[in-house]
C-alpha positions as CSV (number, residue, x, y, z in Angstrom):
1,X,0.0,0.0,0.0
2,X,1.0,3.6,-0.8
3,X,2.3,6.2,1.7
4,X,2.5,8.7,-0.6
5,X,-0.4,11.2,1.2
6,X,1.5,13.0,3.4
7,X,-0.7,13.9,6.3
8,X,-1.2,18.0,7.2
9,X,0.9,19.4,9.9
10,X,-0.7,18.9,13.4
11,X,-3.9,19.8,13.5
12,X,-7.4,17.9,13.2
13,X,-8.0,16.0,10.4
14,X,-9.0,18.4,7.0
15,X,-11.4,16.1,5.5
16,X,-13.4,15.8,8.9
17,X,-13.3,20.0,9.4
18,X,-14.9,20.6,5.6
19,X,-17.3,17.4,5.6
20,X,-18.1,18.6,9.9
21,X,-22.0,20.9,10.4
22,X,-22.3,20.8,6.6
23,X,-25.2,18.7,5.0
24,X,-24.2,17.0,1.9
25,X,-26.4,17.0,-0.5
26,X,-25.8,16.9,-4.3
27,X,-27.7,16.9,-8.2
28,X,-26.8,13.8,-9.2
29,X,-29.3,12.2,-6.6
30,X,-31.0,15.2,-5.0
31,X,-33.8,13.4,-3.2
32,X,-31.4,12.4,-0.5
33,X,-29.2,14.1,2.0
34,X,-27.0,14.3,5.1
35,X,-27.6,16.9,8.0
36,X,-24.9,17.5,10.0
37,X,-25.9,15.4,13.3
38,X,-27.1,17.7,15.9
39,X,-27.3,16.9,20.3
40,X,-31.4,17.2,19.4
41,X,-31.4,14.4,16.8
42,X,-29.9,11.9,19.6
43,X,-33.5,10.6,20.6
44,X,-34.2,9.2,17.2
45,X,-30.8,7.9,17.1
46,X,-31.9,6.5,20.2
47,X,-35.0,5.0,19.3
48,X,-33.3,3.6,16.0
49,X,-30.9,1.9,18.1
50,X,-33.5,-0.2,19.8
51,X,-35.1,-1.2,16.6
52,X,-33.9,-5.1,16.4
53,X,-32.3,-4.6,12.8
54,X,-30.2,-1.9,14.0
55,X,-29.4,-3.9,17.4
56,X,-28.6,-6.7,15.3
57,X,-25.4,-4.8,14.0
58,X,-24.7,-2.2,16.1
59,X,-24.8,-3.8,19.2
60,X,-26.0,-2.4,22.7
61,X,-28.4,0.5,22.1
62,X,-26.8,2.7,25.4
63,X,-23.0,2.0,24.1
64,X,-24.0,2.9,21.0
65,X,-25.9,6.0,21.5
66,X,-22.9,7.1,23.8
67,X,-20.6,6.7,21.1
68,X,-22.6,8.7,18.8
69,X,-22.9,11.3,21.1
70,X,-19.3,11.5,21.6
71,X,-18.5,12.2,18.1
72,X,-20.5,15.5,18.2
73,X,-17.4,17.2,19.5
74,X,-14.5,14.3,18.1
75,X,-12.3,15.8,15.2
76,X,-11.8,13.2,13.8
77,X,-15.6,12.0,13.0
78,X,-18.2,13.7,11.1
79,X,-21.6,12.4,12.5
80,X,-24.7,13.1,10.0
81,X,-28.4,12.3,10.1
82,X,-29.7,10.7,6.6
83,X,-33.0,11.9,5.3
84,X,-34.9,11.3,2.3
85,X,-35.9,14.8,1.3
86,X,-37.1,16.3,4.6
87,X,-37.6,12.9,6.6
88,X,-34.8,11.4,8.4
89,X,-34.0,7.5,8.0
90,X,-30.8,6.8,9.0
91,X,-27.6,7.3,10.9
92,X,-24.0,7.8,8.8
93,X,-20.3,8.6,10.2
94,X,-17.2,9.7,8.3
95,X,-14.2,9.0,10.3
96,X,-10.6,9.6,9.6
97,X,-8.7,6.0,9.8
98,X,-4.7,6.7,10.3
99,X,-5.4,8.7,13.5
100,X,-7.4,6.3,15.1
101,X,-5.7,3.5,17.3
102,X,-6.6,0.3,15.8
103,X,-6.6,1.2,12.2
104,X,-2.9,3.2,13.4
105,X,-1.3,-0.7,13.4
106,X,-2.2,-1.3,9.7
107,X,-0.8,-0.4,6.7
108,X,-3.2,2.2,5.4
109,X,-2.0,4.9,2.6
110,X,-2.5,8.1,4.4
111,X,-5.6,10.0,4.5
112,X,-7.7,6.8,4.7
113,X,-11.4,7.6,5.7
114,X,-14.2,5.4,6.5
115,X,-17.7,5.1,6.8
116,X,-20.6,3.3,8.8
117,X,-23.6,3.9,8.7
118,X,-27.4,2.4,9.5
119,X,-31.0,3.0,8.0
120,X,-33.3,3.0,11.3
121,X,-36.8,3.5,9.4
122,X,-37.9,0.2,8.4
123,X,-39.8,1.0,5.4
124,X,-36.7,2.2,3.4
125,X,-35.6,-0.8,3.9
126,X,-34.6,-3.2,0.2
127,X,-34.7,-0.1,-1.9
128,X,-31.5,1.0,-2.2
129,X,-31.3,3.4,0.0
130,X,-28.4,2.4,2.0
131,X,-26.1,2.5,-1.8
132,X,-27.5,6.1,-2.6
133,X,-26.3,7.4,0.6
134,X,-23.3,5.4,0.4
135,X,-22.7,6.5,-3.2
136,X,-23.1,10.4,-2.4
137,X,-20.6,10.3,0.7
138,X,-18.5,8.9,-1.8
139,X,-18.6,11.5,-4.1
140,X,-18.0,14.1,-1.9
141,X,-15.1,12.0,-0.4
142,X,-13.6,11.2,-3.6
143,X,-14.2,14.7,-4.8
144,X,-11.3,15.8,-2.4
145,X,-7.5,15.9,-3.5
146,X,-6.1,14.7,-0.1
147,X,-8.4,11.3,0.1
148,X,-6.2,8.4,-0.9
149,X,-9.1,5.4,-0.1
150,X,-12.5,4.8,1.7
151,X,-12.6,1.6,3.6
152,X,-15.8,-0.2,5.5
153,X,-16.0,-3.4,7.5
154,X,-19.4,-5.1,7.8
155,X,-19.9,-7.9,9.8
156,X,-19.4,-11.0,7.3
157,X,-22.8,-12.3,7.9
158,X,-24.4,-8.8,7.4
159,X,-25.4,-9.8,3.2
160,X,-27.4,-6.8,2.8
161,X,-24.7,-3.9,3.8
162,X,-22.2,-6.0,1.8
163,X,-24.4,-5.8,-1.2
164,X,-24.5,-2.3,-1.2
165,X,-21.3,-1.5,-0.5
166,X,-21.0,-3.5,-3.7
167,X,-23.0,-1.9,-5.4
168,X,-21.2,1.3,-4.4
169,X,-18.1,0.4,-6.0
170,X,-16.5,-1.1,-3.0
171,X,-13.9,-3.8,-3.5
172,X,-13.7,-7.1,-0.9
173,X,-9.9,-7.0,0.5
174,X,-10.4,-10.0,2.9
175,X,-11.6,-10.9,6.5
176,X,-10.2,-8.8,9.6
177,X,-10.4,-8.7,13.4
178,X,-11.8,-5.5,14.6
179,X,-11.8,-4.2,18.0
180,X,-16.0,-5.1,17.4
181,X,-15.7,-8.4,15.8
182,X,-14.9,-9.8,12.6
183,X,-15.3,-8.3,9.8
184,X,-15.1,-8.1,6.1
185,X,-12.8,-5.5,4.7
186,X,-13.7,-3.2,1.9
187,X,-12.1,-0.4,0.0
188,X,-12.5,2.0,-2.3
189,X,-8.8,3.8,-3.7
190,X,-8.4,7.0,-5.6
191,X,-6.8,5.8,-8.8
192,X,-3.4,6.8,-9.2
């Protein structure tokens, strides 16, 4: 793998700062958006948590929703709420990798960034709606000089996120231990 992304001087992370209280939006599929997560958008987080297909994947609802609450003031994470049009339906994160401890021990090319994210309204549920947002993160990622690859890691037995990171344009590089579990590891790299 390359190192030939030089990280910026000390500072927090640049990609986090321009993608951090903006809502990402775009023409290419305008029906859908990200809003900058805000502390008053934790209850449905909350109440998304507790839904059994989130739980399934995301583990314990509290833990969770702590987490999520935390990266409203992390640098290094860029929390949004995923609507379609005005209605929100889901969670996503952007997180810068190199920075952060476990992904620190692999061989990553520098400015490595990676998403998760969850649709917590049922009835978007099987159409698609997990690759569009997927897809427009991506191009506002991708759009951006200093990104060098977008990684993932479903669970392996979660088929459905899998398929639509597929679908995405996200490549399978092989099974990994995570500090949650293991995990199948995906990537998407700027072409050099």
């Amino acid at each position: 793998m390359s190192d030939d992304h030089p990280l910026p001087a000390a500072g927090p992370d640049p990609v986090a700062l321009k993608l951090a209280g903006e809502r990402l939006a775009d023409a290419v599929d305008p029906s859908i958006g990200l809003n900058a997560l805000r502390i008053e958008d934790l209850p449905i987080i909350a109440r998304w948590l507790e839904r059994p297909h989130v739980m399934r994947w995301w583990g314990d609802p509290e833990e969770e929703l702590a987490q999520i609450a935390a990266h409203l003031v992390e640098s290094n994470i860029a929390p949004f709420l995923a609507c379609e049009g005005s209605r929100p339906i889901g969670y996503m994160h952007v997180y810068h990798a190199n920075p952060d401890s476990y992904w620190a021990a692999h061989q990553l090319p520098r400015q490595t960034f990676g998403i998760d994210l969850f649709l917590g309204e049922t009835d978007v549920i099987g159409r698609g709606m997990g690759t569009r947002l997927i897809k427009l993160v991506l191009r506002r990622l991708l759009a951006l000089p200093e990104t060098a690859r977008v990684q993932v890691d479903p669970a392996p037995a979660n088929a459905a996120a899998i398929r639509a990171y597929e679908k995405a344009g996200f490549q399978r590089r092989g099974p990994i231990d995570t500090p949650d579990g293991a995990a199948l590891y995906m990537t998407i790299d700027r072409e050099s």
